[in-house]
C-alpha positions in Angstrom: -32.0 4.6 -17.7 -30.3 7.8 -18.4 -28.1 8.3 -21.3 -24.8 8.9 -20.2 -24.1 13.3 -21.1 -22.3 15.7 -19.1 -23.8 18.7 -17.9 -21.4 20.5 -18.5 -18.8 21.6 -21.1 -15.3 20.6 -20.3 -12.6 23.1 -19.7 -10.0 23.7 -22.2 -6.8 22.4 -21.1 -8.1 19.9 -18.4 -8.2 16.7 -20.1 -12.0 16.5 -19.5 -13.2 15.3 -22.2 -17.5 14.4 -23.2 -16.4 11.9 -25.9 -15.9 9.0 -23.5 -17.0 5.4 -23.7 -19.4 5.0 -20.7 -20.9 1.5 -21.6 -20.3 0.3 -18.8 -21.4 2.5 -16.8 -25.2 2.0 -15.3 -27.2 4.3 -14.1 -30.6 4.9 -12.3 -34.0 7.0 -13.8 -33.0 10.0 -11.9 -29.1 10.0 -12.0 -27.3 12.7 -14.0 -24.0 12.9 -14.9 -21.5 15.9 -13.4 -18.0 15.1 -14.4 -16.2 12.5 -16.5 -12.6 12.2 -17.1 -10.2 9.7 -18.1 -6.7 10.8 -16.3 -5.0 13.7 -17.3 -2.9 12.9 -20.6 0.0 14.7 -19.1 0.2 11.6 -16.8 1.9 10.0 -19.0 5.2 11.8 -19.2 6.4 10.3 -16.6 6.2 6.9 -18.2 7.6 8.4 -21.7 10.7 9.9 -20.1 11.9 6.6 -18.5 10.1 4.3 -21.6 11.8 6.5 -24.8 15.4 6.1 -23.4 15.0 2.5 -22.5 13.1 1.6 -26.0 16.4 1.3 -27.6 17.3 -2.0 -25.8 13.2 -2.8 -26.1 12.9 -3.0 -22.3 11.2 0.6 -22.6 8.2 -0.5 -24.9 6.0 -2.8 -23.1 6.1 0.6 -20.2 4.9 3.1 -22.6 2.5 0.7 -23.9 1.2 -0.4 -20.3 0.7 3.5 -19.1 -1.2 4.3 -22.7 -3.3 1.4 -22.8 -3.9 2.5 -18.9 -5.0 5.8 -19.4 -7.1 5.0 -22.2 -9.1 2.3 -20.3 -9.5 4.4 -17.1 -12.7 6.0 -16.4 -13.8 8.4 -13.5 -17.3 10.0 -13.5 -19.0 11.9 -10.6 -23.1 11.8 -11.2 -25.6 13.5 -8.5 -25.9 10.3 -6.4 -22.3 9.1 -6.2 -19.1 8.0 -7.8 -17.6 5.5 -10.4 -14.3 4.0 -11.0 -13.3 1.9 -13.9 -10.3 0.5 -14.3 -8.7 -2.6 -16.2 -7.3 -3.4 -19.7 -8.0 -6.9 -20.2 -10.4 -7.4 -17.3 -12.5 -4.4 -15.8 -12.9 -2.9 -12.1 -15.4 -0.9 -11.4 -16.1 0.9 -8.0 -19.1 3.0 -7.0 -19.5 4.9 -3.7 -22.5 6.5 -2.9 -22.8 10.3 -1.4 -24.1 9.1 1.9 -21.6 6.9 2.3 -18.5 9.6 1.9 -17.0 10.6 5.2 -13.9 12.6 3.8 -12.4 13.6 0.5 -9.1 15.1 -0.1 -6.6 16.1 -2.4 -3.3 15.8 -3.3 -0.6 16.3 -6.3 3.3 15.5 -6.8 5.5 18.1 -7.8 5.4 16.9 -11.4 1.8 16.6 -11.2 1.2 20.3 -9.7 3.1 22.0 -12.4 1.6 19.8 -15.2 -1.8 20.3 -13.7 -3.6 16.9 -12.6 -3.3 15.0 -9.4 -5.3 12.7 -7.3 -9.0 13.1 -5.2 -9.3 10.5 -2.3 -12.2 9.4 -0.8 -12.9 7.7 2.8 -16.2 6.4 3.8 -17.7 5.9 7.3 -16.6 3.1 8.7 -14.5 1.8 5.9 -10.8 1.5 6.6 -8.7 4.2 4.9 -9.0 5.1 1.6 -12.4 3.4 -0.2 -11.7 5.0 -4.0 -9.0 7.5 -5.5 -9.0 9.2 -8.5 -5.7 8.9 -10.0 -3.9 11.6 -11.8 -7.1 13.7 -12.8 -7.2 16.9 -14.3 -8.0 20.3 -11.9 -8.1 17.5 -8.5 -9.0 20.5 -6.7 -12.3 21.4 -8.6 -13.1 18.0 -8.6 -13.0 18.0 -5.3 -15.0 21.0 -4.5 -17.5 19.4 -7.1 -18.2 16.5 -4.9 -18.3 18.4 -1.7 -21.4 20.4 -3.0 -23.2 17.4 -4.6 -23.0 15.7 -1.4 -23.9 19.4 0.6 -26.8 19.1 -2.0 -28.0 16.1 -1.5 -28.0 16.1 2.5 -30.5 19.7 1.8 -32.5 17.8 -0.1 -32.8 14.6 2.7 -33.2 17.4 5.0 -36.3 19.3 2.8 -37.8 15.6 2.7 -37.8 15.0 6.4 -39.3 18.2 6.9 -42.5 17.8 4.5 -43.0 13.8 6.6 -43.4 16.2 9.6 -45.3 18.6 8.0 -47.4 15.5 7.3 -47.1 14.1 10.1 -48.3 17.1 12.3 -51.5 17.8 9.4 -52.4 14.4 10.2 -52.6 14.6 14.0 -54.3 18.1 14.0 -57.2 16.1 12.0 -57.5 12.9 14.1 -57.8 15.3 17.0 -60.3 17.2 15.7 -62.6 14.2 14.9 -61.7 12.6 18.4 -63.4 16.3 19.8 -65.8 16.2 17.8 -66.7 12.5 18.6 -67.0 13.5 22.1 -69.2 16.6 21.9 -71.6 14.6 20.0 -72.0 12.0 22.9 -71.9 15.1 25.4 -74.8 16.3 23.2 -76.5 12.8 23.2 -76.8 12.1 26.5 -78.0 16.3 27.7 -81.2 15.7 25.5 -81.9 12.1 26.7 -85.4 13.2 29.0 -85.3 12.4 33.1 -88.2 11.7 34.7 -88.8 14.4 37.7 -90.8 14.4 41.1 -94.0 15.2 40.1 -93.7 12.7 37.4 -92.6 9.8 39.8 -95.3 11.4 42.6 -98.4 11.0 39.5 -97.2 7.5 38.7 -98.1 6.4 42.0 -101.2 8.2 42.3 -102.9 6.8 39.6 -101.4 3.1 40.2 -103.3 3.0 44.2 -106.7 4.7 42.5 -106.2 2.0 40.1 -105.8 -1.0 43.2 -108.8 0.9 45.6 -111.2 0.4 42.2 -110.4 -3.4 42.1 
C-alpha cells in the first residue's frame, strides 16, 4: 500500500496543503498521489458574513460552525488512477471514480468564488446520469482540471503502449508456429523423396528368377 505523499509541492496561496489526514483514504501498490486539497479556506466567507452579524441573537453560530467543521472534514485527492471524495462530519462519504470511467470534466466558479480564487471541478462518467462527483469550492479549479485531463490522456497512452506490445506478441508468436508448421512439412516432403521405388528391370528380374525357380521343380 502506498503511503499517502504528494508529488508535488503545493502552491502558495491555493489552499493546497500536504499536511492532510488521508486515513481514510486506500490505495493500491502502484497508485500515487497528484493533488490533495481540502476546499479553499476563502470558502468560508460566505458563511462568516451572514454567521458574524446573526451571532448576536445566537442564530449565527451553529452556521459558522457547520461551514468550519465542513471544510475541515472535506477531502479531495486526484492519484494516477482516479479520484476521491470524502465528505461528512459525524459520519463519512467517500466517492472514487476511476480514469476510465470519466466521460467529461468541467469547471466552473461564482463571482465570489473567481475573485477569491477557488471554485468547483465536475465530473460525468459514461453512462452515468449527470454529474457522478464535484469538487466543491477548490483552490485553482482550473489547474485541477487540466491536471486530470492529462492523467487520464496518460493513462489511455499507456493502455494504448500495452495493446501494442500483445500484438507485437501476438504477431512474434504466429511468425514461429509458421515456421515450425514449414518446416514440419519439408521434413515429410523429404521423407517420402528418399523412400526407394522398385523399377522395371527390378520387377522384370523378379519374375525371371521366380519361373527358373518353378521349371527346376
Amino acid at each position: 500500500m502506498s503511503s499517502p505523499s504528494l508529488q508535488e509541492e503545493p502552491k502558495t496561496g491555493t489552499g493546497v496543503t500536504a499536511d492532510l489526514d488521508l486515513d481514510w483514504l486506500s490505495l493500491e501498490d502502484d497508485e500515487e498521489i497528484r493533488w490533495a486539497s481540502t476546499p479553499h479556506k476563502y470558502s468560508l466567507v460566505p458563511a462568516l458574513l451572514v454567521g458574524v452579524p446573526l451571532s448576536l441573537v445566537l442564530v449565527g453560530i451553529p452556521i459558522v460552525a457547520a461551514s468550519y467543521l465542513q471544510y475541515k472534514n472535506t477531502n479531495y485527492v486526484v492519484t494516477n488512477k482516479g479520484l476521491y471524495s470524502k465528505r461528512g462530519i459525524l459520519s463519512r462519504d467517500v466517492k472514487q471514480i476511476g480514469f476510465e470511467k470519466v466521460q467529461n470534466i468541467s469547471y466552473s466558479q461564482s463571482a465570489i468564488g473567481s475573485s477569491l480564487g477557488y471554485g468547483s471541478v465536475e465530473v460525468s462518467t459514461a453512462g452515468g446520469s449527470g454529474v457522478e462527483l464535484r469538487f466543491r469550492s477548490i483552490p485553482d479549479p482550473a489547474s485541477v482540471q487540466e491536471l486530470i485531463a492529462r492523467e487520464i490522456d496518460a493513462r489511455k497512452r499507456d493502455s494504448a503502449d500495452g495493446d501494442g506490445d500483445a500484438d507485437d506478441v501476438l504477431a512474434e508468436t504466429l511468425v514461429e508456429l509458421r515456421a515450425i508448421r514449414s518446416a514440419v512439412t519439408d521434413d515429410g516432403a523429404g521423407g517420402d523423396a528418399e523412400t526407394p521405388t522398385a523399377t522395371g528391370e527390378d520387377v522384370g528380374a523378379e519374375r525371371t528368377a521366380s519361373e527358373t525357380a518353378r521349371e527346376d521343380r
